[in-house]
Biopython code that builds the backbone (N, CA, C, O; Angstrom):
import numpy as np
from Bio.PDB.StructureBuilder import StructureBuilder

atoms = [
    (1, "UNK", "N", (-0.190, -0.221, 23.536)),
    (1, "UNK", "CA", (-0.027, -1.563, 23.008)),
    (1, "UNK", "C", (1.135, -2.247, 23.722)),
    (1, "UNK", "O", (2.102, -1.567, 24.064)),
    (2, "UNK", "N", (1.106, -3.117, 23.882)),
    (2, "UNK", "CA", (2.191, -3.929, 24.429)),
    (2, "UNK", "C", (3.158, -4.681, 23.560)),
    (2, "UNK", "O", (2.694, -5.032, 22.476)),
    (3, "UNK", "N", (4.648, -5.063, 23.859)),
    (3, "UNK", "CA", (5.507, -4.818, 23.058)),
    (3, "UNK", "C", (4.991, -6.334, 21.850)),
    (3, "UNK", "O", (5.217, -6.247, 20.643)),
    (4, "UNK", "N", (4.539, -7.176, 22.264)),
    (4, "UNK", "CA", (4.105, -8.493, 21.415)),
    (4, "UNK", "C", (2.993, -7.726, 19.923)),
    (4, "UNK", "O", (2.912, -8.112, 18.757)),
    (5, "UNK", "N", (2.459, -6.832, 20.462)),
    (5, "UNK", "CA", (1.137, -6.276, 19.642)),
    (5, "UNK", "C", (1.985, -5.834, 18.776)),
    (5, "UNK", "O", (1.850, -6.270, 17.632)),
    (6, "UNK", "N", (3.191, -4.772, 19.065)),
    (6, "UNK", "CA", (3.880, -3.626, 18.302)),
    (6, "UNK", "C", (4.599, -4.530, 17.076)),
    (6, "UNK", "O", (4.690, -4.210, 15.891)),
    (7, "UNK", "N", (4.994, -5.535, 17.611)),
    (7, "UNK", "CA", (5.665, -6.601, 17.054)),
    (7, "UNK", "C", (4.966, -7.127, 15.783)),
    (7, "UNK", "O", (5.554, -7.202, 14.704)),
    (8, "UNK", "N", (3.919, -7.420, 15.932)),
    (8, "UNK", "CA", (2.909, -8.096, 14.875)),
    (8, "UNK", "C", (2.767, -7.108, 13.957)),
    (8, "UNK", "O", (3.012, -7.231, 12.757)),
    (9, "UNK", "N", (2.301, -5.942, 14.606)),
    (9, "UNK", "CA", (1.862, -4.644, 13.636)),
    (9, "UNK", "C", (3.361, -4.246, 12.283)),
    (9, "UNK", "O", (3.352, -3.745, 11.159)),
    (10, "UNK", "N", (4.574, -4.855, 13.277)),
    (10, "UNK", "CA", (5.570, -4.650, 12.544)),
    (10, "UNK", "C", (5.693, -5.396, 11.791)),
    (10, "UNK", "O", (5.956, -4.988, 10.659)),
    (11, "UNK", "N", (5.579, -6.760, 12.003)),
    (11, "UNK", "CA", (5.813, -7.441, 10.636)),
    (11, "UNK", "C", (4.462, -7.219, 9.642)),
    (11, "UNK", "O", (4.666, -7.060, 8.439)),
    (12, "UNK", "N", (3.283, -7.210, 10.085)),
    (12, "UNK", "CA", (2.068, -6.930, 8.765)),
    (12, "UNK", "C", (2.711, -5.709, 8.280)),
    (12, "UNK", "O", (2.790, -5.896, 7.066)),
    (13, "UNK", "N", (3.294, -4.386, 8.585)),
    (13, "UNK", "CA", (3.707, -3.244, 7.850)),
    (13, "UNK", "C", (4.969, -4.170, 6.988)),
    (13, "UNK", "O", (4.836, -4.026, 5.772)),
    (14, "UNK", "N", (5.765, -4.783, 7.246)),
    (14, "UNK", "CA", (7.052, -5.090, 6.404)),
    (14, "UNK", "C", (6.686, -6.029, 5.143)),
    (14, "UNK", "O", (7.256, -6.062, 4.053)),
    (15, "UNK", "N", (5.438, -6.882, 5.643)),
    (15, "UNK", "CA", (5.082, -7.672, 4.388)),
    (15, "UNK", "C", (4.720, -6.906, 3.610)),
    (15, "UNK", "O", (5.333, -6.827, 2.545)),
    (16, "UNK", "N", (3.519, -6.013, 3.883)),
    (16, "UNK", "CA", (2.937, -4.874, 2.751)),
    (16, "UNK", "C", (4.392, -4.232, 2.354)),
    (16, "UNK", "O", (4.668, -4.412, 1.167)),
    (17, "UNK", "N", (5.412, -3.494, 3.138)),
    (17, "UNK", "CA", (6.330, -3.063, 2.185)),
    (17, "UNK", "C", (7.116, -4.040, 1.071)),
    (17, "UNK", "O", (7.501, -3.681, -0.042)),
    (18, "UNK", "N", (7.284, -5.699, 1.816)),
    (18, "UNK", "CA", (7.893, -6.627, 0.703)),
    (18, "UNK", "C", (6.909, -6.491, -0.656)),
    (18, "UNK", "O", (7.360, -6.118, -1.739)),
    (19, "UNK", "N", (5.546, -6.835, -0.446)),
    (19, "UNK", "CA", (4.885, -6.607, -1.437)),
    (19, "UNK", "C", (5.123, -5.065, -2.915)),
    (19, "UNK", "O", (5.282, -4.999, -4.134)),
    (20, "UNK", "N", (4.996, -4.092, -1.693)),
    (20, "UNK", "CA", (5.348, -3.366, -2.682)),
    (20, "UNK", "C", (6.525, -3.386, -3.303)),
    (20, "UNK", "O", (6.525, -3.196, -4.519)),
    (21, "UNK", "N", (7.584, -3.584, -2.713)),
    (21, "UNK", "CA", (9.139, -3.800, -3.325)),
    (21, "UNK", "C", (9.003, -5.145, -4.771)),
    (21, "UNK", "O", (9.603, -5.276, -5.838)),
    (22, "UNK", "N", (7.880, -5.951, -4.065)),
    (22, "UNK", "CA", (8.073, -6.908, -5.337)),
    (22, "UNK", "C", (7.550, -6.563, -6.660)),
    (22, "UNK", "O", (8.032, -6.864, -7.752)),
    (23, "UNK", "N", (6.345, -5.792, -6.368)),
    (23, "UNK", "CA", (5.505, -5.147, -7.313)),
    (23, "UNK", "C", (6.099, -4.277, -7.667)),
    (23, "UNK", "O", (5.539, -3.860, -8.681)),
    (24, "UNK", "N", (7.162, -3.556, -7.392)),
    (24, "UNK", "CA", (7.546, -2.208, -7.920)),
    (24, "UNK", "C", (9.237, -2.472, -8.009)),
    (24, "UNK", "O", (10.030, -1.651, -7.547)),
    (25, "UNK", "N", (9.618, -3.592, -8.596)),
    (25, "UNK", "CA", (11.120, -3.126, -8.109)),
    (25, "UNK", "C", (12.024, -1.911, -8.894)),
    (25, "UNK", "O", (12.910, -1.220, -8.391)),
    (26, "UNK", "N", (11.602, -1.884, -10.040)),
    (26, "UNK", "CA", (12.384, -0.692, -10.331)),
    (26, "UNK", "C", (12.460, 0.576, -9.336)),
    (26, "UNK", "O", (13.510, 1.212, -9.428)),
    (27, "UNK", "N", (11.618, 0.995, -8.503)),
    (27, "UNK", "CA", (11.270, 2.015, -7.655)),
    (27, "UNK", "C", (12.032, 1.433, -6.126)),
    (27, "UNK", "O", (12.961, 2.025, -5.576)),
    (28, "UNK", "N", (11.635, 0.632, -5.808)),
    (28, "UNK", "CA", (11.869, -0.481, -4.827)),
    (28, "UNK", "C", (12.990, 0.715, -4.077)),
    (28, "UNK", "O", (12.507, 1.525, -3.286)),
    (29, "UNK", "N", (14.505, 0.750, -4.392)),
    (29, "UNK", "CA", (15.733, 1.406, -3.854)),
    (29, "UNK", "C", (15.143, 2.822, -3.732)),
    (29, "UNK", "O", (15.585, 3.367, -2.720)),
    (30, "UNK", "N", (14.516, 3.396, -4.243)),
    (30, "UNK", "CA", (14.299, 4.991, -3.958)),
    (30, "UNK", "C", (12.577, 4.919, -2.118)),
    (30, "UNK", "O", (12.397, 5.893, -1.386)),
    (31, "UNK", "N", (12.010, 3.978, -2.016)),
    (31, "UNK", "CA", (11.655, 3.882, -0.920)),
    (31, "UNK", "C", (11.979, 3.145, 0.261)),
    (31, "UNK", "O", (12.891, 2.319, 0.285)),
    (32, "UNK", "N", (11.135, 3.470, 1.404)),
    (32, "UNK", "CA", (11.549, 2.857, 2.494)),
    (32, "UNK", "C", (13.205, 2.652, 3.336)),
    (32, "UNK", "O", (13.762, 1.806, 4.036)),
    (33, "UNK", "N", (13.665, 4.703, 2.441)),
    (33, "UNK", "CA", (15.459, 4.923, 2.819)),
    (33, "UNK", "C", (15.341, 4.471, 4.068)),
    (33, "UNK", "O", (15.827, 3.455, 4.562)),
    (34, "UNK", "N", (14.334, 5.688, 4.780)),
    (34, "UNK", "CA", (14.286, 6.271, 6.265)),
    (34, "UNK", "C", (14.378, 4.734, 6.900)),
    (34, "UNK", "O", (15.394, 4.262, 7.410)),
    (35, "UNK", "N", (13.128, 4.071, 6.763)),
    (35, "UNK", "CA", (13.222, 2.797, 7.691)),
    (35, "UNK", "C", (14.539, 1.806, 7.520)),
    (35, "UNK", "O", (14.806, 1.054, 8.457)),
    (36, "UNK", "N", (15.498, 1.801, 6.134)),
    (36, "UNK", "CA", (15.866, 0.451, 6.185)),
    (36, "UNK", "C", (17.426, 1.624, 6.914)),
    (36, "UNK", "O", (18.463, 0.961, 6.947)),
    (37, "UNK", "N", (17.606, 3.052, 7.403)),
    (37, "UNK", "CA", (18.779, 3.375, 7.621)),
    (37, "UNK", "C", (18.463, 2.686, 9.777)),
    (37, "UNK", "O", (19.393, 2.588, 10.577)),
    (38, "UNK", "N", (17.494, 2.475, 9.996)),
    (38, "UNK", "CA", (16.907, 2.082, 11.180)),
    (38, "UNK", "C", (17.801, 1.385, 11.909)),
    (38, "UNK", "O", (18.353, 1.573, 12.993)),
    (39, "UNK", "N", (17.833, 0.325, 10.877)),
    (39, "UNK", "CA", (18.555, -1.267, 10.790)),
    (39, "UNK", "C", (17.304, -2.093, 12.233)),
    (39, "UNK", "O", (17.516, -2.073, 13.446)),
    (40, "UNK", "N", (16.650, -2.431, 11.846)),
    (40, "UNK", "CA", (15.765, -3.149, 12.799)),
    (40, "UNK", "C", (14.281, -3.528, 11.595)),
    (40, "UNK", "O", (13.502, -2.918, 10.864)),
    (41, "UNK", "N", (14.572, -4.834, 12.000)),
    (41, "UNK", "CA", (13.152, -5.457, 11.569)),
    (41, "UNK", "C", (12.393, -6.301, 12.865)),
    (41, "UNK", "O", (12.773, -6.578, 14.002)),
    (42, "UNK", "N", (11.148, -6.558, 12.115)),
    (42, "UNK", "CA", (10.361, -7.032, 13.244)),
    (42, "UNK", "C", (11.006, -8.571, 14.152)),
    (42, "UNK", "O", (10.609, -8.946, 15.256)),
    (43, "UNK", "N", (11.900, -9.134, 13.438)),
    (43, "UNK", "CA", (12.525, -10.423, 14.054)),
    (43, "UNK", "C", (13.700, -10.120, 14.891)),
    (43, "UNK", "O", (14.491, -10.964, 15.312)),
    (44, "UNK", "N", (13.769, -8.471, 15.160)),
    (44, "UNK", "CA", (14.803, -8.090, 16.175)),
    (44, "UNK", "C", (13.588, -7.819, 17.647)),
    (44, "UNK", "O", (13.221, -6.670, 17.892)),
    (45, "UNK", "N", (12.979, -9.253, 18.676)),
    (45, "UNK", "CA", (12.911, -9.185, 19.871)),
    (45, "UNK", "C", (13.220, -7.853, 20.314)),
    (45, "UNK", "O", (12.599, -6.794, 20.406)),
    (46, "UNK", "N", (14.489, -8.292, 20.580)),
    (46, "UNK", "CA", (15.820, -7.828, 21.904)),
    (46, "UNK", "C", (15.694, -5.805, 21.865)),
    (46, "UNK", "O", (16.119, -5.065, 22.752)),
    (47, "UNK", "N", (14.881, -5.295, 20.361)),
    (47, "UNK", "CA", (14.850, -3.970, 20.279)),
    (47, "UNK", "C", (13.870, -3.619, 21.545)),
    (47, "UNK", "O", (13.192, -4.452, 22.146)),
    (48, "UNK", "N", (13.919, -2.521, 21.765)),
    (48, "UNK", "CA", (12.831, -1.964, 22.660)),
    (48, "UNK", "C", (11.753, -1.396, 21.913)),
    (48, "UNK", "O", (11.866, -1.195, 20.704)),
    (49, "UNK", "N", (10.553, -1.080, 22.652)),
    (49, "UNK", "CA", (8.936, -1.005, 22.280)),
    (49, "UNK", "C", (9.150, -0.187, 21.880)),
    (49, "UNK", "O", (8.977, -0.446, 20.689)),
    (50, "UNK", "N", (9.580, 1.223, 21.959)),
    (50, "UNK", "CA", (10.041, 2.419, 21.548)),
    (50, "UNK", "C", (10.634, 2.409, 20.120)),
    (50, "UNK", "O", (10.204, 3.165, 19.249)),
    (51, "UNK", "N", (11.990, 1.216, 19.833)),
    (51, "UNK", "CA", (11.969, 1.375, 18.362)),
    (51, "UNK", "C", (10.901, 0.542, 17.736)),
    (51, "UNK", "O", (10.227, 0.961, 16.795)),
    (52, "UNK", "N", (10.775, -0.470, 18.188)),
    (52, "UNK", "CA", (9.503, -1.079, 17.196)),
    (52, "UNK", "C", (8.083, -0.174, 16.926)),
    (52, "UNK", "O", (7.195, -0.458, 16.122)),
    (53, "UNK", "N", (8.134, 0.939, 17.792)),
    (53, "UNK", "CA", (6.782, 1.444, 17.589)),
    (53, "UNK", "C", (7.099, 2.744, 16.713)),
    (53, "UNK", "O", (6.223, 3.199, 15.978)),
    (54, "UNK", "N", (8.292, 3.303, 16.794)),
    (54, "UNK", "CA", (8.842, 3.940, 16.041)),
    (54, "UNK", "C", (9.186, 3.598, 13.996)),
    (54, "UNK", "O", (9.147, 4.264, 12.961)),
    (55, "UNK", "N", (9.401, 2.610, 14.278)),
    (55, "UNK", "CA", (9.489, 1.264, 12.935)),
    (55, "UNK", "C", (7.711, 1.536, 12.275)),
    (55, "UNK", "O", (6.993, 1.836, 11.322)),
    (56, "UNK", "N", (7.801, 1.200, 13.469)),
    (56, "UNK", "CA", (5.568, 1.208, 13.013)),
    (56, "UNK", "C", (5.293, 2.533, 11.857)),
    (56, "UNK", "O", (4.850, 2.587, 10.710)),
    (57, "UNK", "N", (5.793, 3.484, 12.800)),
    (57, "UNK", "CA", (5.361, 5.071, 12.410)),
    (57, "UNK", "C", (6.173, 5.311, 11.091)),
    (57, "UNK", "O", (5.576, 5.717, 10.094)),
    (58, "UNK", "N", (7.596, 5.055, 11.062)),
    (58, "UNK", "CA", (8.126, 5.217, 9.706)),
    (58, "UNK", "C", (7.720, 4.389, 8.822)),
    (58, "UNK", "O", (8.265, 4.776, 7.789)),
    (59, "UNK", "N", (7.221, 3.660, 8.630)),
    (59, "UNK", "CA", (6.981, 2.156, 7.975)),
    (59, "UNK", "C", (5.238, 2.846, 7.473)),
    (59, "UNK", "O", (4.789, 3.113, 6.358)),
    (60, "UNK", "N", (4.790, 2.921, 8.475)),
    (60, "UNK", "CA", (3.283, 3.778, 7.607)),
    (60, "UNK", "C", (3.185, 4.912, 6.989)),
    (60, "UNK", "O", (2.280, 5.219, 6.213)),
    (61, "UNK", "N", (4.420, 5.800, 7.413)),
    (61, "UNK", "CA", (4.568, 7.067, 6.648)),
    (61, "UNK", "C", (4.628, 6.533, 5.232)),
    (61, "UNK", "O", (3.680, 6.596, 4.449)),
    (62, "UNK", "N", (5.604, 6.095, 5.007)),
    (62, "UNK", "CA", (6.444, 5.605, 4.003)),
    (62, "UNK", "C", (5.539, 4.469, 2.841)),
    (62, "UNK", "O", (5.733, 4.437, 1.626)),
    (63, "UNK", "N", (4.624, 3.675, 3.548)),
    (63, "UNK", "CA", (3.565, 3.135, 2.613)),
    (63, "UNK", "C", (2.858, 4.293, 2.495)),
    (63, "UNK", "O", (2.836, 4.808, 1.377)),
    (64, "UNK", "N", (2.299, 4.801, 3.352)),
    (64, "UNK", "CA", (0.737, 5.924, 2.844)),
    (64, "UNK", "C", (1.680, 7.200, 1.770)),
    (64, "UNK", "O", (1.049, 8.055, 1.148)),
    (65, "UNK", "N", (3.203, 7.118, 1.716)),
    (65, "UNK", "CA", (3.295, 8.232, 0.381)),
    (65, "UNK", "C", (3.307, 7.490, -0.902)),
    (65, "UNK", "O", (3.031, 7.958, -2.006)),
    (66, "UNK", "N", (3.747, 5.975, -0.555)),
    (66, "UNK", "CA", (3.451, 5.163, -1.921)),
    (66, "UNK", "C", (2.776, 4.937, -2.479)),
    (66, "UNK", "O", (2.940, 4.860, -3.696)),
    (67, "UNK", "N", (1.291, 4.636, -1.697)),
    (67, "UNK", "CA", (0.003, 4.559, -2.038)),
    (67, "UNK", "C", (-0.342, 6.336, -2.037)),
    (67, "UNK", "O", (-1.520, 6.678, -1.933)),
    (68, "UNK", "N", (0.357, 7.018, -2.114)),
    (68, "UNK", "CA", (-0.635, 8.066, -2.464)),
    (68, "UNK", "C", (0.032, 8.759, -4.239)),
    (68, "UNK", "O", (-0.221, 9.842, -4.766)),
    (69, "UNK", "N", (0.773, 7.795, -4.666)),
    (69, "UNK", "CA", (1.531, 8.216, -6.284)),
    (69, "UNK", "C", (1.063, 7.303, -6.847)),
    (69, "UNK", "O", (0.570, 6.225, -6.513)),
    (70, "UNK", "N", (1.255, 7.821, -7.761)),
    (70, "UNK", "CA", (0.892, 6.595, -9.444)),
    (70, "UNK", "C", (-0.292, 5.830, -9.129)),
    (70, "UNK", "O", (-1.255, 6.178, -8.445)),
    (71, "UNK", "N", (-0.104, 4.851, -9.664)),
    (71, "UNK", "CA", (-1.165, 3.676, -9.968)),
    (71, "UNK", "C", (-2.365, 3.760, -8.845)),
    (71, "UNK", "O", (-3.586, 3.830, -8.977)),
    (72, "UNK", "N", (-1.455, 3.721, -7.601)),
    (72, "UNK", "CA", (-1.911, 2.935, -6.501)),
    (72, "UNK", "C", (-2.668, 4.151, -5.900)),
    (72, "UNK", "O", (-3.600, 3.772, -5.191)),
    (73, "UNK", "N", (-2.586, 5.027, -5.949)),
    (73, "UNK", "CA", (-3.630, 6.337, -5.575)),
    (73, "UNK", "C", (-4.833, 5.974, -5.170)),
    (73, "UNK", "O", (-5.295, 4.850, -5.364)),
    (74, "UNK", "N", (-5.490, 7.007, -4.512)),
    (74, "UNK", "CA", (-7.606, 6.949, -4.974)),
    (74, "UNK", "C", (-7.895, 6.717, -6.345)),
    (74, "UNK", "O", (-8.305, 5.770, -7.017)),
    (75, "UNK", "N", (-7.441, 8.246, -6.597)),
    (75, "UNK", "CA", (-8.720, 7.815, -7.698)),
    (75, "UNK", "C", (-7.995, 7.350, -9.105)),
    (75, "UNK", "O", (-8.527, 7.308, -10.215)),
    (76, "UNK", "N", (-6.997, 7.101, -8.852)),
    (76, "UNK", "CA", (-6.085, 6.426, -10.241)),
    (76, "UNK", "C", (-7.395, 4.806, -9.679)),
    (76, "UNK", "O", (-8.463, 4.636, -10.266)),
    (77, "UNK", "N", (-6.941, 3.933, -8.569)),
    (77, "UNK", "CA", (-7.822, 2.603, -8.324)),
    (77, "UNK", "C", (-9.290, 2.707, -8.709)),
    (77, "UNK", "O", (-9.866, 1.734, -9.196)),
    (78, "UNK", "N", (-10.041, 4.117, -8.456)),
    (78, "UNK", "CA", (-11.062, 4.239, -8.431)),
    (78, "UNK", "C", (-11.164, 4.446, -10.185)),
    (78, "UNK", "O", (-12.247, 4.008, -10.573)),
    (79, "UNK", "N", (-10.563, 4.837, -10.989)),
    (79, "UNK", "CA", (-10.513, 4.929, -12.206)),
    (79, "UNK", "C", (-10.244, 3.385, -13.224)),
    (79, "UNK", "O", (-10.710, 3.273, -14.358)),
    (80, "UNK", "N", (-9.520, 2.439, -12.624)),
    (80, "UNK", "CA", (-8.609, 0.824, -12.695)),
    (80, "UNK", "C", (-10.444, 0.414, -12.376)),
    (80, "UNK", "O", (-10.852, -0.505, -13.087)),
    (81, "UNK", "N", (-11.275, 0.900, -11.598)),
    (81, "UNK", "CA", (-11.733, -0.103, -10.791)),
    (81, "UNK", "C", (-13.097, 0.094, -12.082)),
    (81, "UNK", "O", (-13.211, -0.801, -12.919)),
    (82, "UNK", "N", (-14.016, 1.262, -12.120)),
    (82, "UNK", "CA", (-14.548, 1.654, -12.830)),
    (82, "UNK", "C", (-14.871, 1.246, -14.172)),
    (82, "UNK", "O", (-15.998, 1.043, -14.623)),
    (83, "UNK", "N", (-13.796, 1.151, -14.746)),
    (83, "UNK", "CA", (-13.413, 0.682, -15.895)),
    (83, "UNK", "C", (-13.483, -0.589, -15.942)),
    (83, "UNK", "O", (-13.963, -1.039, -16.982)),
    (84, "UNK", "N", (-13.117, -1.422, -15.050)),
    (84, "UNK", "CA", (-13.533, -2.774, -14.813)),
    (84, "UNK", "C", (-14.918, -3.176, -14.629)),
    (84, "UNK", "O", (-15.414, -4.274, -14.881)),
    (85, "UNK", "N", (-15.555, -1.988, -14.087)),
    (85, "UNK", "CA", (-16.809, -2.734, -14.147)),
    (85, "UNK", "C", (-17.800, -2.657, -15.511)),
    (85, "UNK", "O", (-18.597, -3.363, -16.129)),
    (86, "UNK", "N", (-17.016, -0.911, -15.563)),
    (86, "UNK", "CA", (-18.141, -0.997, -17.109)),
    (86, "UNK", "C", (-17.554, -2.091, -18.245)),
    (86, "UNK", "O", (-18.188, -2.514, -19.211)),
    (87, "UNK", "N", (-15.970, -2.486, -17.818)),
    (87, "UNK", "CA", (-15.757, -4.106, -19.201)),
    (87, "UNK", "C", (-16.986, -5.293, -18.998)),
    (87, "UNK", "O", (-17.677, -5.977, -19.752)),
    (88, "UNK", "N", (-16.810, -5.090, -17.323)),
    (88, "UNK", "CA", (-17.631, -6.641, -17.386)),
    (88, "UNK", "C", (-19.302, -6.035, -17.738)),
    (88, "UNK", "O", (-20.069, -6.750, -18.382)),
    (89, "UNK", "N", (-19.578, -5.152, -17.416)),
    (89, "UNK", "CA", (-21.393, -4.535, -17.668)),
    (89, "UNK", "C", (-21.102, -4.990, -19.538)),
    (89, "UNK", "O", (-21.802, -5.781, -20.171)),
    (90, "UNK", "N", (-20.075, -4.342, -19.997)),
    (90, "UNK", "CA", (-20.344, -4.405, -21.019)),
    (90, "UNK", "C", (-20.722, -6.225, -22.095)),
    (90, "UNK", "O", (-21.470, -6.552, -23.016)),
    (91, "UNK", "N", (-19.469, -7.048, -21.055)),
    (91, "UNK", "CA", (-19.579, -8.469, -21.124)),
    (91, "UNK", "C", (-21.075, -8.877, -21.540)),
    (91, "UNK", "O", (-21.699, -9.361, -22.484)),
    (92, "UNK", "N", (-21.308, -8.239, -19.882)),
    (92, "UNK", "CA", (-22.934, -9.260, -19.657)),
    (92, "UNK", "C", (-24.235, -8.277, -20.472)),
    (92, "UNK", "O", (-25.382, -8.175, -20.037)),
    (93, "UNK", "N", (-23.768, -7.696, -21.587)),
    (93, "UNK", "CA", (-24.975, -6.941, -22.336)),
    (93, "UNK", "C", (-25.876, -5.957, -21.423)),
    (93, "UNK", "O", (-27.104, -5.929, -21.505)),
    (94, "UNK", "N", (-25.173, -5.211, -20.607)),
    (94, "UNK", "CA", (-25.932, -4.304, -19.971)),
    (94, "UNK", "C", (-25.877, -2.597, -20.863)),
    (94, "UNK", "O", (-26.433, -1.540, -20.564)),
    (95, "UNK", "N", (-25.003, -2.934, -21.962)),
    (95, "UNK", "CA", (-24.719, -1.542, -22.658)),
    (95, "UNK", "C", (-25.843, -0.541, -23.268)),
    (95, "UNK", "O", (-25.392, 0.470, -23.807)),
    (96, "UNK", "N", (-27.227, -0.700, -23.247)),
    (96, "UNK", "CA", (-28.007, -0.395, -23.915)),
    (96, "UNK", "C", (-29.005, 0.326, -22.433)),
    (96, "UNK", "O", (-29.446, 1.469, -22.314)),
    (97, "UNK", "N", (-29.090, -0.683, -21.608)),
    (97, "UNK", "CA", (-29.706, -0.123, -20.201)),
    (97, "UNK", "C", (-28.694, 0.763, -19.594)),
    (97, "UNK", "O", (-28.899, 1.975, -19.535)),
    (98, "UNK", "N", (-28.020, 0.428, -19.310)),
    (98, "UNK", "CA", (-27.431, 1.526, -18.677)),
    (98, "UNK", "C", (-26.240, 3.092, -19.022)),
    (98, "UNK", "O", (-25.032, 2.929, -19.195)),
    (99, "UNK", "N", (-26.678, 4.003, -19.045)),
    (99, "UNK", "CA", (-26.013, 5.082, -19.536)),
    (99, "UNK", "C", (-24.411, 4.795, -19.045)),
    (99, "UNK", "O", (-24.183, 4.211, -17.985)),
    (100, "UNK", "N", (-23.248, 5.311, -20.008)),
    (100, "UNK", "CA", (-22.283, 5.199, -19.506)),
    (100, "UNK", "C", (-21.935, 6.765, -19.589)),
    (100, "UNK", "O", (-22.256, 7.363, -20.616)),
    (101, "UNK", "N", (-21.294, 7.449, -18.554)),
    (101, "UNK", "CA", (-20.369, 8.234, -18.293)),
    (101, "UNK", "C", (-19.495, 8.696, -19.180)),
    (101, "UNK", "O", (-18.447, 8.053, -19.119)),
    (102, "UNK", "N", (-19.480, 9.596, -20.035)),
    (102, "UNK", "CA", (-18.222, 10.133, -20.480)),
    (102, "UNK", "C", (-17.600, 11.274, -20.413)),
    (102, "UNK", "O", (-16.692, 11.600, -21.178)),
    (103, "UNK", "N", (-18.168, 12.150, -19.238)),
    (103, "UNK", "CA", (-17.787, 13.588, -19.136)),
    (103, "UNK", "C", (-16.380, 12.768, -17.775)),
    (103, "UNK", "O", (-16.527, 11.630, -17.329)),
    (104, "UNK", "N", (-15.233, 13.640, -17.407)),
    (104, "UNK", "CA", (-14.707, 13.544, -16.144)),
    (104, "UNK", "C", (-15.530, 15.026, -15.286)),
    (104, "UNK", "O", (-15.710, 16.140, -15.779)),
    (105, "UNK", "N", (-15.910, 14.548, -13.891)),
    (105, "UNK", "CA", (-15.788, 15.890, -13.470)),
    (105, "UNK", "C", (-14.273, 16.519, -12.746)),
    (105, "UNK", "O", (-14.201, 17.695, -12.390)),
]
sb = StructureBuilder()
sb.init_structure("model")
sb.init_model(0)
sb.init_chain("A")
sb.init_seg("    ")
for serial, (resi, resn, name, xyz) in enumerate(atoms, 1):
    if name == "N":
        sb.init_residue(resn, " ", resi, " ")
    sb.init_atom(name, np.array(xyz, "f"), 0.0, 1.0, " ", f" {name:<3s}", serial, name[0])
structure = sb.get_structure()
């Protein structure tokens, strides 16, 4: 990738981390140590491709362990998501046609 690409990739990783920091601030200070001891964000040019691509790599570590706890998991979403559909099935009177699920496997 060339250093303009690495650049972009860096700021879409920092928004998703702002996001999570906003969504989560109580948690917020216990992630993203590793990257913010860096000291480089994507509006530091003048860094070389090497740390920005480095930034990249800590910056995705560091979301993919967030998204892999609590809420934000598989199958915690896949469970959030589920449940949403059987509210709305249930909305639109589908409760009688269609069997609902109550074992977990």
């Amino acid at each position: 990738m060339h250093k303009d690409e690495l650049i972009q990739m860096h700021t879409l990783l920092c928004q998703i981390k702002s996001h999570i920091e906003a969504t989560e601030p109580q948690t917020a200070e216990e992630w993203f140590r590793e990257y913010r001891t860096m000291n480089i964000s994507p509006i530091h040019v003048h860094r070389s491709k090497a740390d920005h691509k480095r930034a990249i790599f800590v910056l995705g570590k560091e979301i993919s362990a967030f998204l892999a706890k609590g809420e934000f998991s598989g199958p915690a979403r896949m469970s959030v998501r589920l449940a949403e559909m059987i509210h709305r099935m249930d909305k639109a009177g589908f409760r009688e046609t269609v069997p609902l699920v109550t074992e977990v496997l």
